[in-house]
C-alpha positions as a LaTeX table, in Angstrom:
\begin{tabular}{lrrr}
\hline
Residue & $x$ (\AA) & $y$ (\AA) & $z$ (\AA) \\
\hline
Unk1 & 0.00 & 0.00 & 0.00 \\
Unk2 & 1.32 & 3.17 & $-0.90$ \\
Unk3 & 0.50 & 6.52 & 1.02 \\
Unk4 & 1.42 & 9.63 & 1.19 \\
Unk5 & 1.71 & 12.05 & 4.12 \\
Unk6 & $-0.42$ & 15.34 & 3.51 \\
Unk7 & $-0.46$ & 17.10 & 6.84 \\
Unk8 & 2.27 & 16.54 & 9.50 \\
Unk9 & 1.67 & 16.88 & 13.19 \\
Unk10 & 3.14 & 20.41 & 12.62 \\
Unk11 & 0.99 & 21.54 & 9.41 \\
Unk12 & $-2.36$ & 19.86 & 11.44 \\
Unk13 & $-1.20$ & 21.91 & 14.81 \\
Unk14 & $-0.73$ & 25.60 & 12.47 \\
Unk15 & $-4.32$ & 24.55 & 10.34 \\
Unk16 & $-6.17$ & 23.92 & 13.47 \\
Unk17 & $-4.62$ & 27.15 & 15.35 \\
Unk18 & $-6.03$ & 29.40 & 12.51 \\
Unk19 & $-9.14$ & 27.77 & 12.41 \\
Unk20 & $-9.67$ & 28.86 & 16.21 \\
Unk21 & $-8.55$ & 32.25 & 15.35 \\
Unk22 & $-11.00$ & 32.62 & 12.69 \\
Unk23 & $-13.95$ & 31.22 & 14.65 \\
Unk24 & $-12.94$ & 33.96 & 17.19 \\
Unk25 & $-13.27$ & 36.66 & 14.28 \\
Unk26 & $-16.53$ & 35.89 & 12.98 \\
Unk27 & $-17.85$ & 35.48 & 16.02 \\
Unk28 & $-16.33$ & 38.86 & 17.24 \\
Unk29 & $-15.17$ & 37.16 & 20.29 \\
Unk30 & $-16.15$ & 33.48 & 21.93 \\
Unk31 & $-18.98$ & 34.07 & 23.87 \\
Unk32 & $-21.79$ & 32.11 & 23.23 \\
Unk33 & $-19.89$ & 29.50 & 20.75 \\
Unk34 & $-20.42$ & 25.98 & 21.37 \\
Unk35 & $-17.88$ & 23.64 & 19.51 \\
Unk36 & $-19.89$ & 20.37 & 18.98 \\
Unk37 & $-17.21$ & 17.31 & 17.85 \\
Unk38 & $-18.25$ & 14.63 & 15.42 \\
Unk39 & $-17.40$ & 11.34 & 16.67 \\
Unk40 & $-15.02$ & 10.14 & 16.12 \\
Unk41 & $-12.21$ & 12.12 & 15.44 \\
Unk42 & $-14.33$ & 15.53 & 15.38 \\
Unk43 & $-14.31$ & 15.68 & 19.16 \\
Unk44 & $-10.63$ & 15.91 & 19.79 \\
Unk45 & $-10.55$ & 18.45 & 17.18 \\
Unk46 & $-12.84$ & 20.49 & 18.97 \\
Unk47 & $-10.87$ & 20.30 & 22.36 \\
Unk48 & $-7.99$ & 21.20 & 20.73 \\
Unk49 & $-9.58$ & 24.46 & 19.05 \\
Unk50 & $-11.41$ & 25.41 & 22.53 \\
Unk51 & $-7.72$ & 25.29 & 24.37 \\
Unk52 & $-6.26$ & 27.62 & 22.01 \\
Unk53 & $-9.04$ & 30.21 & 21.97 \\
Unk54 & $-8.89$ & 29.69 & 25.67 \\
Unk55 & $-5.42$ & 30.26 & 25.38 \\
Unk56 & $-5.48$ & 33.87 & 23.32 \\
Unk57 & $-9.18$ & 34.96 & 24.87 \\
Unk58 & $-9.53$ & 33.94 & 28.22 \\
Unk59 & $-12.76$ & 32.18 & 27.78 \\
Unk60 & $-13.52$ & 28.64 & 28.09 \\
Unk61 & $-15.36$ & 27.63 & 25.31 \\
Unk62 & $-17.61$ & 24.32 & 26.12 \\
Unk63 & $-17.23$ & 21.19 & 23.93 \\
Unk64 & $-19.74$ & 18.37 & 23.05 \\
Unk65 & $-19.78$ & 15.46 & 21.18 \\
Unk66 & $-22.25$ & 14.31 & 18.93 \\
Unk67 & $-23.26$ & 11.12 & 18.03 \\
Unk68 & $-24.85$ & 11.11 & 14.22 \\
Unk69 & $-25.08$ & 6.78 & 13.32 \\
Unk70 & $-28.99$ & 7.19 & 13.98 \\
Unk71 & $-29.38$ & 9.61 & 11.52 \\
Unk72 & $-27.13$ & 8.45 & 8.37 \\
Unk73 & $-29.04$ & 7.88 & 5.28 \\
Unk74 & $-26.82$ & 5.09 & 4.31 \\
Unk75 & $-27.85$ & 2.61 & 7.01 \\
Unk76 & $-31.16$ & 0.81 & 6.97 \\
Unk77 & $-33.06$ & 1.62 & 9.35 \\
Unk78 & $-33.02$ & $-2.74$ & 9.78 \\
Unk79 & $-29.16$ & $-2.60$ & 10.30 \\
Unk80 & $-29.19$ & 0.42 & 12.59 \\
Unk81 & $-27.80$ & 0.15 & 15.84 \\
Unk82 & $-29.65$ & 1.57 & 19.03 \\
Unk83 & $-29.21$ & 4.81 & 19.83 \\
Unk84 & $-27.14$ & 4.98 & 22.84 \\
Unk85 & $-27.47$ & 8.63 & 24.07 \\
Unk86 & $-24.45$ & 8.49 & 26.23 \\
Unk87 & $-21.96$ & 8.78 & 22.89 \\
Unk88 & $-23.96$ & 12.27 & 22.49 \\
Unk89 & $-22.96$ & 14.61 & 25.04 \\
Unk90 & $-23.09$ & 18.59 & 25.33 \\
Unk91 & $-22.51$ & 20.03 & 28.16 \\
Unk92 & $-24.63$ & 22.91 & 27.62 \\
Unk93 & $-28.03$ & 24.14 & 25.93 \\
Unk94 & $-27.38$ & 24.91 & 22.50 \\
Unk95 & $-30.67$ & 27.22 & 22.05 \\
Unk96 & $-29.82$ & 30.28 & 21.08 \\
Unk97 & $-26.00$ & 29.52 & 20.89 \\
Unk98 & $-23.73$ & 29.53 & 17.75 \\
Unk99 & $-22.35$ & 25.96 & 17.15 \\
Unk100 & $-19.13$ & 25.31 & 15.95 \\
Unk101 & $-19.89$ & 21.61 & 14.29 \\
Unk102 & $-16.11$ & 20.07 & 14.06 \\
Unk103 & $-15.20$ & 17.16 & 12.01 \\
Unk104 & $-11.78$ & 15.65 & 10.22 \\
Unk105 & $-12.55$ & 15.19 & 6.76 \\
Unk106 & $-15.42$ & 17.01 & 4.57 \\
Unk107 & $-16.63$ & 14.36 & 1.47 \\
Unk108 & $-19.93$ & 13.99 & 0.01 \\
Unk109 & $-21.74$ & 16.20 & 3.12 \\
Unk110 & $-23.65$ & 13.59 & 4.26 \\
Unk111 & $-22.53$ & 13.13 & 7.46 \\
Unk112 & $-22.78$ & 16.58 & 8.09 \\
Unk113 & $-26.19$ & 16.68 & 7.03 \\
Unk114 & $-27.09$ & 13.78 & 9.53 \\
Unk115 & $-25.72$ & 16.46 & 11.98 \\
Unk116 & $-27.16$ & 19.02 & 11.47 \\
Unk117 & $-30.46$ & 16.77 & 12.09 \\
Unk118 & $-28.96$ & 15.79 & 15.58 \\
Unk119 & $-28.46$ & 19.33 & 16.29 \\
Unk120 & $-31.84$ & 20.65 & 15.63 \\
Unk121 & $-32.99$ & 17.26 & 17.60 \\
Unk122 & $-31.32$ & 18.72 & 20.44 \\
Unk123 & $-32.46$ & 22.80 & 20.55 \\
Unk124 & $-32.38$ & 25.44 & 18.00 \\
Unk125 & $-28.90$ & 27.36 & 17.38 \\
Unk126 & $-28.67$ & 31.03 & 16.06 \\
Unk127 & $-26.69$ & 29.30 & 13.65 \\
Unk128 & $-24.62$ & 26.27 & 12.32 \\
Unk129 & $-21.20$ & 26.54 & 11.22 \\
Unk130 & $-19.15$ & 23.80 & 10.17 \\
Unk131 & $-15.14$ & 23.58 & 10.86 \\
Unk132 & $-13.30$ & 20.59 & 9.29 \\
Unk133 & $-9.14$ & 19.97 & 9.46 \\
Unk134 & $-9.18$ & 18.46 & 5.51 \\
Unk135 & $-12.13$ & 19.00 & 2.69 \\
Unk136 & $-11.60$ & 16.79 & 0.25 \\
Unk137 & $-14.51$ & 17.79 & $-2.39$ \\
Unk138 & $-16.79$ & 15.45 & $-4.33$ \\
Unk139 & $-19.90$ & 16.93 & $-2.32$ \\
Unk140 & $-23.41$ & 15.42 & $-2.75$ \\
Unk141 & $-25.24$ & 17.60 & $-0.78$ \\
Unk142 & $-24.97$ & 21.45 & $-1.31$ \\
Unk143 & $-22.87$ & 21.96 & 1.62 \\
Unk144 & $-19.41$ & 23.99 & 2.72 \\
Unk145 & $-17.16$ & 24.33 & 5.33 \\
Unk146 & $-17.11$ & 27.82 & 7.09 \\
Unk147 & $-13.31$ & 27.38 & 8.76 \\
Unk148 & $-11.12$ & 24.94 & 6.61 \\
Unk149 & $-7.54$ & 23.72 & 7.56 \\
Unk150 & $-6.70$ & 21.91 & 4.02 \\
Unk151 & $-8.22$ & 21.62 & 0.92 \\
Unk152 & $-6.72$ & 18.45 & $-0.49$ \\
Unk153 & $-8.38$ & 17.47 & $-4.13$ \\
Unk154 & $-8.89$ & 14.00 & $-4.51$ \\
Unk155 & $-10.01$ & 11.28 & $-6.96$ \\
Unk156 & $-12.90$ & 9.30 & $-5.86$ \\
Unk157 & $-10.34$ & 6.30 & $-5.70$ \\
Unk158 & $-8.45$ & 7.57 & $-2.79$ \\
Unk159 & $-8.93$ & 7.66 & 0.98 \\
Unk160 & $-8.16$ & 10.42 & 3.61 \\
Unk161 & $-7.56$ & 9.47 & 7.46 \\
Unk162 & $-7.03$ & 12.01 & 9.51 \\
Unk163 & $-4.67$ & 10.21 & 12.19 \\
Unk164 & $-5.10$ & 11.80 & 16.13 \\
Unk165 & $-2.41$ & 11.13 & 18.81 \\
Unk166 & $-5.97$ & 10.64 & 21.07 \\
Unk167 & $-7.19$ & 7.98 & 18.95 \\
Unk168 & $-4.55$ & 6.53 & 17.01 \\
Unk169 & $-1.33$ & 7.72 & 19.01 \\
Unk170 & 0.44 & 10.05 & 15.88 \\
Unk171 & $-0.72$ & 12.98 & 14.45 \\
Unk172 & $-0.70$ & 13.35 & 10.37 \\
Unk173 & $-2.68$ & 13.23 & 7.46 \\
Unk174 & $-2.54$ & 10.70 & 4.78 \\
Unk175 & $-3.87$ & 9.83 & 1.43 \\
Unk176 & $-3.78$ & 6.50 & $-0.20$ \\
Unk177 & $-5.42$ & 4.47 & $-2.54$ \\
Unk178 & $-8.61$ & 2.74 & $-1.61$ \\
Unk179 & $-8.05$ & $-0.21$ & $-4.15$ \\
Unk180 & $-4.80$ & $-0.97$ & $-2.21$ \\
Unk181 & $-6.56$ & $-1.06$ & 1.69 \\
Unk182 & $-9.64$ & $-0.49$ & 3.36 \\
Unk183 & $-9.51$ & 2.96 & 5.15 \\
Unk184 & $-10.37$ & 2.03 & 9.19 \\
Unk185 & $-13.67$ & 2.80 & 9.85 \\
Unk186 & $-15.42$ & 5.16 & 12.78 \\
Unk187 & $-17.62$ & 3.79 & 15.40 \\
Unk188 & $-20.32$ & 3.57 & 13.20 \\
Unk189 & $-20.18$ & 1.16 & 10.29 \\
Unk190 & $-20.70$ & 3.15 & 7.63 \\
Unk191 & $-19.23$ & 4.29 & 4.68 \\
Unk192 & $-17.48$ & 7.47 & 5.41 \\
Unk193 & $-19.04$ & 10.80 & 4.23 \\
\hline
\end{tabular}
């Protein structure tokens, strides 16, 4: 299997750094942001982003993560697992609040759109915004990132993993393709969008 490295642990730590800083400056400041993590990978993302805007603002910014396997498209409802509510947690009421939605990789937009669904399940944001570390193109739903750390084009033959020293103990980005491995799945068992 051949891959290739696209984001070291340095390039991922500058990407997501910026990405903070830019959720600060839309938001003219960090109150009332809530970053809300995908699952997997999409929560450590987000608790990395809240410590540096804690670090330049001063204000602890909470984190949640959100569980979205109940609401994919791509499973039948038959094969479906049971929603367990405890791999959905947000610490605060999101009414009212602007949400930060956090995730690794940006594809088709249909996890995101299984999200956004959770979200609105949960209380009614001001408004969603969506911050990923790589987008990768090849959407199917009319959807964009608001913060993005890499744009890396793609052919529909390759994969992306975003690697996380909190999940997978190294931190990088790499591309290879799919005909030569299966890409390791998330908690869900899916195909990843």
């Amino acid at each position: 299997m051949s891959e290739k490295v696209v984001l070291t642990s340095r390039e991922m730590g500058r990407a997501l750094a910026r990405i903070a800083h830019e959720i600060v400056e839309k938001n003219t400041g960090a109150e009332d942001v809530v970053l809300v993590g995908m699952r997997t990978r999409g929560v450590p993302l987000a608790e990395r982003i809240a410590h540096t805007i804690e670090a330049f603002e001063g204000f602890a910014v909470p984190v949640g993560a959100l569980d979205i396997c109940f609401y994919r498209d791509d499973i039948a409802p038959s094969e479906s697992r049971t929603v367990d509510q405890s791999l959905t947690d947000i610490p605060t009421n999101i009414a009212d609040k602007r949400v930060i939605l956090v995730d690794d990789v940006l594809y088709t937009g249909r996890s995101i759109r299984a999200a956004m669904d959770a979200l609105t399940d949960l209380g009614r944001p001001a408004f969603i915004q969506l911050a990923v570390l790589v987008d990768r193109g090849h959407r199917e739903f009319p959807i964009r990132a608001d913060y993005v750390g890499k744009n890396i084009p793609s052919s529909k033959d390759e994969e992306i993993q975003v690697l996380l020293e909190e999940t997978d103990g190294t931190d990088e980005v790499v591309i290879w393709n799919s005909a030569d491995a299966q890409m390791p799945g998330s908690h869900c068992k899916e195909r990843r969008s």
